[in-house]
N, C-alpha and C positions, 0 to 999 in steps of 0.2 A: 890250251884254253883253260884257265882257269875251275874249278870244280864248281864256285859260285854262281859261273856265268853260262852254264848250260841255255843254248838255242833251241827252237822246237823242233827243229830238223834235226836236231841231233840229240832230242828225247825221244823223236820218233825210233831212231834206231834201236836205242837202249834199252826203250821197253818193249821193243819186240824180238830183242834177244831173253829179256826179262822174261818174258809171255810165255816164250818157250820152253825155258825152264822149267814151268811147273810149278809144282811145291817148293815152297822156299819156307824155312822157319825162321820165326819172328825174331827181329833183333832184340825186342824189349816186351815186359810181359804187360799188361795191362790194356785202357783203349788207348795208348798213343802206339801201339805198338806196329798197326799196317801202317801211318806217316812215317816213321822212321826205318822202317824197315824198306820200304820204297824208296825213299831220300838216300839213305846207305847203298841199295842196290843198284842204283841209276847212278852215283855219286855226286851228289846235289848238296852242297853243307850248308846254303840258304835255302827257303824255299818260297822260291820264286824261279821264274826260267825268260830268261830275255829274248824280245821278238820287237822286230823294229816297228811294223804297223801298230802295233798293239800295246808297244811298251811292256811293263813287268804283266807275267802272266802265273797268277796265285796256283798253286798245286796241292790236291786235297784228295785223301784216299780216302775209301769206304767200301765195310765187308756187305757184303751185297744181298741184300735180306733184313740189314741193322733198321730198326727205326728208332735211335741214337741220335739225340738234338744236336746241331750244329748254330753254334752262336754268326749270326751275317754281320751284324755290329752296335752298338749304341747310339742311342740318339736322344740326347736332354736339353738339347740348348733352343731356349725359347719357348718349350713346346708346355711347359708346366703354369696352366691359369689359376691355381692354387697353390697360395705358399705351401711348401712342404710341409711346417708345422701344423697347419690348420688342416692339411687333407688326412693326416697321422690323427690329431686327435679325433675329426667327425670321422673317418672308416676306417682307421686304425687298427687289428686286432694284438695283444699280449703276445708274445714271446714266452719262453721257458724260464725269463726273469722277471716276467711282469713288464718288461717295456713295451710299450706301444711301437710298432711299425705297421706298414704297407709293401705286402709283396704277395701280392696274383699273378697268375696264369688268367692271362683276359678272354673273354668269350663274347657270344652274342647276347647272352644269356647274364642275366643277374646274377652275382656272386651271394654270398652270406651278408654283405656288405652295403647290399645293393648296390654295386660296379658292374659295367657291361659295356662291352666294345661298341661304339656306334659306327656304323659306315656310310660315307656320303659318295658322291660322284668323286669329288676332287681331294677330300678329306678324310681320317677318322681319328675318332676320340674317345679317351676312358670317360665314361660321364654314369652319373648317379641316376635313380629311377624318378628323381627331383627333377631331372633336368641340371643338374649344375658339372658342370665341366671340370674334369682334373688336369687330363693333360690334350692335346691337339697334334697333329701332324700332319702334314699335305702331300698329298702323296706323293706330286711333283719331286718335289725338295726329299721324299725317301729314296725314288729311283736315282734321283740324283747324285745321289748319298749312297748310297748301293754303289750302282755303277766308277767312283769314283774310289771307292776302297776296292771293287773288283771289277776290273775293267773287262778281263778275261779271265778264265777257270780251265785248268783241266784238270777233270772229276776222275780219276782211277778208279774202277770197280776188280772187286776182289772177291774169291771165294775163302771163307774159313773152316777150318775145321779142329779143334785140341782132339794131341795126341799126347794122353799122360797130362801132362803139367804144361807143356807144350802149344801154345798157338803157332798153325802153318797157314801160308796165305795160298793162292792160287793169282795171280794176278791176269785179270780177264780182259778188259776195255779200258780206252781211253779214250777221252771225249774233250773237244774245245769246246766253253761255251761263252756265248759275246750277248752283248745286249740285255737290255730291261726297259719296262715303260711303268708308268704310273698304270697303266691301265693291267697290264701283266700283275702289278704287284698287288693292285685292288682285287684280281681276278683269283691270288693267292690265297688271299685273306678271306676273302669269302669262302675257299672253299675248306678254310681250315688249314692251311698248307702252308702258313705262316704263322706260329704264336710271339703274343707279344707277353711280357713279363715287368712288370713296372714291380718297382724297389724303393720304399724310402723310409729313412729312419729315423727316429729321434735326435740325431747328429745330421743338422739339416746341410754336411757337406757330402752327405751318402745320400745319391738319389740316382738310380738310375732306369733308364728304358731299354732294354733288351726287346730286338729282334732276330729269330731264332727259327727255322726250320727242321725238319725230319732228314735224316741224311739222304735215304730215298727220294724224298721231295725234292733236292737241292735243283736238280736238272729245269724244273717248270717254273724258274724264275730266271730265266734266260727267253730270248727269243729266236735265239740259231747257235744248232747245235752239229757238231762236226767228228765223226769217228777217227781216229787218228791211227 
Protein backbone atom coordinates (compact mmCIF):
# COMPACT_ATOMS: atom_id res chain seq x y z
CA UNK A 1 0.00 0.00 0.00
CA UNK A 2 1.24 2.92 -0.98
CA UNK A 3 2.48 5.55 2.22
CA UNK A 4 0.00 8.21 0.54
CA UNK A 5 -2.90 6.01 0.86
CA UNK A 6 -3.16 4.95 4.50
CA UNK A 7 -6.84 3.43 5.36
CA UNK A 8 -8.41 4.08 8.67
CA UNK A 9 -8.21 0.56 9.62
CA UNK A 10 -4.98 0.58 9.21
CA UNK A 11 -4.35 4.10 11.16
CA UNK A 12 -6.02 2.52 13.67
CA UNK A 13 -3.38 0.00 14.14
CA UNK A 14 -0.45 2.41 13.71
CA UNK A 15 -1.23 4.66 16.18
CA UNK A 16 -1.75 2.35 18.70
CA UNK A 17 1.40 0.97 18.23
CA UNK A 18 2.28 4.73 18.16
CA UNK A 19 0.39 5.28 21.75
CA UNK A 20 2.42 2.68 23.10
CA UNK A 21 5.40 3.98 22.55
CA UNK A 22 5.36 6.84 24.75
CA UNK A 23 7.62 9.70 24.37
CA UNK A 24 8.51 10.16 21.10
CA UNK A 25 10.81 13.32 20.14
CA UNK A 26 9.64 15.79 17.81
CA UNK A 27 10.71 15.58 14.20
CA UNK A 28 10.83 19.33 13.73
CA UNK A 29 11.27 22.16 16.22
CA UNK A 30 8.60 24.70 16.08
CA UNK A 31 4.47 24.55 16.10
CA UNK A 32 4.31 22.27 12.93
CA UNK A 33 6.27 20.04 14.89
CA UNK A 34 3.43 17.42 16.61
CA UNK A 35 1.84 17.19 12.51
CA UNK A 36 4.95 15.99 11.25
CA UNK A 37 6.16 14.21 13.69
CA UNK A 38 2.67 12.11 13.64
CA UNK A 39 2.69 11.90 9.67
CA UNK A 40 6.47 10.60 9.87
CA UNK A 41 5.59 8.13 12.65
CA UNK A 42 2.45 6.60 11.10
CA UNK A 43 4.16 6.91 7.68
CA UNK A 44 1.62 9.21 6.01
CA UNK A 45 3.52 11.76 3.22
CA UNK A 46 0.04 13.22 2.50
CA UNK A 47 -2.18 14.14 4.88
CA UNK A 48 -5.04 12.90 4.32
CA UNK A 49 -6.18 8.94 4.98
CA UNK A 50 -8.63 7.22 2.61
CA UNK A 51 -11.99 5.65 3.83
CA UNK A 52 -14.61 4.63 1.22
CA UNK A 53 -17.92 5.99 3.09
CA UNK A 54 -16.39 8.99 3.87
CA UNK A 55 -13.98 9.83 1.16
CA UNK A 56 -10.63 11.84 2.09
CA UNK A 57 -10.48 12.03 5.90
CA UNK A 58 -8.18 15.47 6.99
CA UNK A 59 -5.69 14.50 9.92
CA UNK A 60 -4.89 17.20 12.46
CA UNK A 61 -2.67 16.98 15.73
CA UNK A 62 -2.72 19.04 18.80
CA UNK A 63 -0.71 19.22 22.19
CA UNK A 64 -3.46 18.99 24.52
CA UNK A 65 -3.85 22.06 26.80
CA UNK A 66 -2.74 24.48 23.47
CA UNK A 67 -5.18 27.18 22.87
CA UNK A 68 -3.27 27.85 19.58
CA UNK A 69 -5.84 29.04 16.57
CA UNK A 70 -6.45 26.75 13.91
CA UNK A 71 -7.48 28.36 10.57
CA UNK A 72 -11.07 26.09 9.27
CA UNK A 73 -10.95 28.07 5.95
CA UNK A 74 -11.78 31.35 3.88
CA UNK A 75 -14.77 32.54 2.70
CA UNK A 76 -15.03 36.17 0.52
CA UNK A 77 -17.12 35.38 -2.40
CA UNK A 78 -20.20 37.20 -2.48
CA UNK A 79 -20.27 38.05 1.11
CA UNK A 80 -18.69 41.80 0.94
CA UNK A 81 -21.69 44.65 0.64
CA UNK A 82 -19.17 47.23 0.66
CA UNK A 83 -16.57 47.91 -1.80
CA UNK A 84 -13.30 47.08 -0.26
CA UNK A 85 -12.07 50.69 -0.95
CA UNK A 86 -14.87 52.39 0.66
CA UNK A 87 -15.02 50.07 3.81
CA UNK A 88 -10.79 50.82 4.16
CA UNK A 89 -11.35 54.35 3.96
CA UNK A 90 -14.68 54.97 6.36
CA UNK A 91 -13.06 52.24 9.21
CA UNK A 92 -9.93 51.76 8.08
CA UNK A 93 -7.19 52.20 10.58
CA UNK A 94 -2.92 53.17 9.52
CA UNK A 95 -0.49 50.69 9.41
CA UNK A 96 3.36 51.15 10.45
CA UNK A 97 3.44 53.03 6.90
CA UNK A 98 0.62 55.22 7.20
CA UNK A 99 -1.60 52.99 4.93
CA UNK A 100 -5.04 52.61 5.55
CA UNK A 101 -6.23 48.87 5.94
CA UNK A 102 -8.96 46.57 7.76
CA UNK A 103 -8.05 43.79 9.85
CA UNK A 104 -10.14 42.79 13.11
CA UNK A 105 -10.70 40.00 15.27
CA UNK A 106 -14.66 40.31 15.27
CA UNK A 107 -16.78 40.40 18.38
CA UNK A 108 -20.23 41.14 19.65
CA UNK A 109 -18.98 43.96 20.94
CA UNK A 110 -17.90 47.39 19.10
CA UNK A 111 -14.48 47.61 18.04
CA UNK A 112 -12.45 51.11 18.05
CA UNK A 113 -14.09 51.38 14.73
CA UNK A 114 -17.37 50.80 15.65
CA UNK A 115 -17.47 46.98 13.92
CA UNK A 116 -19.34 44.25 15.69
CA UNK A 117 -20.32 40.86 14.76
CA UNK A 118 -24.15 40.62 14.37
CA UNK A 119 -26.03 37.41 14.74
CA UNK A 120 -29.26 36.27 13.33
CA UNK A 121 -31.14 33.04 13.15
CA UNK A 122 -30.02 32.11 9.65
CA UNK A 123 -27.17 34.75 9.17
CA UNK A 124 -24.31 37.02 10.59
CA UNK A 125 -22.52 39.98 9.67
CA UNK A 126 -19.70 42.69 10.26
CA UNK A 127 -21.87 45.67 10.50
CA UNK A 128 -21.16 49.35 11.88
CA UNK A 129 -22.97 50.83 15.08
CA UNK A 130 -24.91 52.87 11.97
CA UNK A 131 -26.41 49.99 10.95
CA UNK A 132 -24.50 49.64 7.62
CA UNK A 133 -23.24 46.37 6.66
CA UNK A 134 -19.62 45.28 5.49
CA UNK A 135 -19.78 41.88 4.92
CA UNK A 136 -22.76 39.00 5.28
CA UNK A 137 -22.71 35.09 5.57
CA UNK A 138 -25.42 32.54 6.01
CA UNK A 139 -24.80 30.27 7.94
CA UNK A 140 -26.31 27.56 5.63
CA UNK A 141 -23.79 28.17 2.85
CA UNK A 142 -20.82 28.28 6.02
CA UNK A 143 -21.73 24.61 7.26
CA UNK A 144 -21.82 23.82 3.76
CA UNK A 145 -18.52 25.19 3.14
CA UNK A 146 -17.12 23.61 6.21
CA UNK A 147 -18.37 20.29 5.69
CA UNK A 148 -17.14 20.29 2.07
CA UNK A 149 -13.41 21.29 2.75
CA UNK A 150 -13.77 18.62 5.98
CA UNK A 151 -15.94 16.08 5.35
CA UNK A 152 -14.26 14.10 8.30
CA UNK A 153 -11.32 14.86 10.80
CA UNK A 154 -9.36 12.75 12.98
CA UNK A 155 -8.13 15.10 15.78
CA UNK A 156 -4.85 13.49 17.49
CA UNK A 157 -4.48 14.73 20.99
CA UNK A 158 -0.96 14.83 22.38
CA UNK A 159 0.83 15.56 25.59
CA UNK A 160 4.00 17.92 25.44
CA UNK A 161 6.58 18.47 27.27
CA UNK A 162 10.59 20.41 26.25
CA UNK A 163 13.44 18.56 27.45
CA UNK A 164 16.54 20.98 26.95
CA UNK A 165 15.91 22.54 23.41
CA UNK A 166 13.82 19.45 22.76
CA UNK A 167 10.01 19.04 22.21
CA UNK A 168 8.74 15.27 23.14
CA UNK A 169 5.16 14.40 22.36
CA UNK A 170 3.10 11.80 24.18
CA UNK A 171 0.61 10.70 21.76
CA UNK A 172 -2.81 10.12 23.78
CA UNK A 173 -6.32 9.83 21.60
CA UNK A 174 -7.71 9.64 18.52
CA UNK A 175 -10.94 10.77 17.62
CA UNK A 176 -13.27 10.69 14.22
CA UNK A 177 -15.22 13.53 13.70
CA UNK A 178 -18.21 13.84 10.99
CA UNK A 179 -20.88 16.34 10.62
CA UNK A 180 -21.92 20.07 11.24
CA UNK A 181 -25.12 22.16 10.99
CA UNK A 182 -25.69 25.79 10.56
CA UNK A 183 -27.27 25.58 13.86
CA UNK A 184 -23.93 23.77 15.37
CA UNK A 185 -21.97 26.55 13.93
CA UNK A 186 -24.20 29.50 15.06
CA UNK A 187 -24.14 27.59 18.46
CA UNK A 188 -20.15 28.19 18.02
CA UNK A 189 -20.23 31.56 17.58
CA UNK A 190 -22.06 32.58 20.11
CA UNK A 191 -20.29 31.15 22.47
CA UNK A 192 -17.16 32.50 21.32
CA UNK A 193 -15.79 29.25 19.99
CA UNK A 194 -15.31 30.53 16.51
CA UNK A 195 -13.57 33.86 15.69
CA UNK A 196 -13.82 35.51 12.54
CA UNK A 197 -10.89 37.77 11.18
CA UNK A 198 -11.80 40.10 8.17
CA UNK A 199 -8.68 41.45 6.20
CA UNK A 200 -8.71 44.19 3.54
CA UNK A 201 -6.35 46.36 2.13
CA UNK A 202 -5.69 49.19 0.05
CA UNK A 203 -4.64 46.59 -2.87
CA UNK A 204 -8.35 45.87 -3.23
CA UNK A 205 -7.07 42.22 -4.64
CA UNK A 206 -6.26 41.41 -0.82
CA UNK A 207 -9.33 40.95 0.99
CA UNK A 208 -10.03 38.20 3.05
CA UNK A 209 -12.43 36.46 5.76
CA UNK A 210 -10.92 34.18 7.91
CA UNK A 211 -12.55 31.57 10.04
CA UNK A 212 -10.68 30.19 12.78
CA UNK A 213 -11.03 28.20 16.03
CA UNK A 214 -9.07 27.40 19.37
CA UNK A 215 -7.40 23.97 18.76
CA UNK A 216 -9.32 22.89 21.96
CA UNK A 217 -12.44 23.93 20.54
CA UNK A 218 -11.96 22.11 17.22
CA UNK A 219 -14.09 18.99 18.53
CA UNK A 220 -17.62 21.28 19.17
CA UNK A 221 -18.00 21.95 15.66
CA UNK A 222 -18.71 18.32 14.73
CA UNK A 223 -21.87 16.64 15.63
CA UNK A 224 -20.48 12.87 16.11
CA UNK A 225 -17.58 12.15 17.61
CA UNK A 226 -15.87 8.59 17.72
CA UNK A 227 -12.78 7.32 19.74
CA UNK A 228 -10.63 5.37 17.64
Amino acid sequence: MPKDKLTLNKFVRVFGKLKAKGWVKSERRGSTGIGHTLEKSIGLSENNIAYPDLGTIELKAHRINSNSMITLFTFNRKVWKMKPLEAIKKYGTPDENGRLGLYFTMSRTPNSTGLFLHIENESISVRHVSGEIVAEWQLQVLAERFTKKIPALILVSAFSEMRGDDEWFKFDRAQLLTGTSAEIIRGQILSDNVSFIIGLSQRSSEKEAIFATKEDRLIWLFSEWKDL
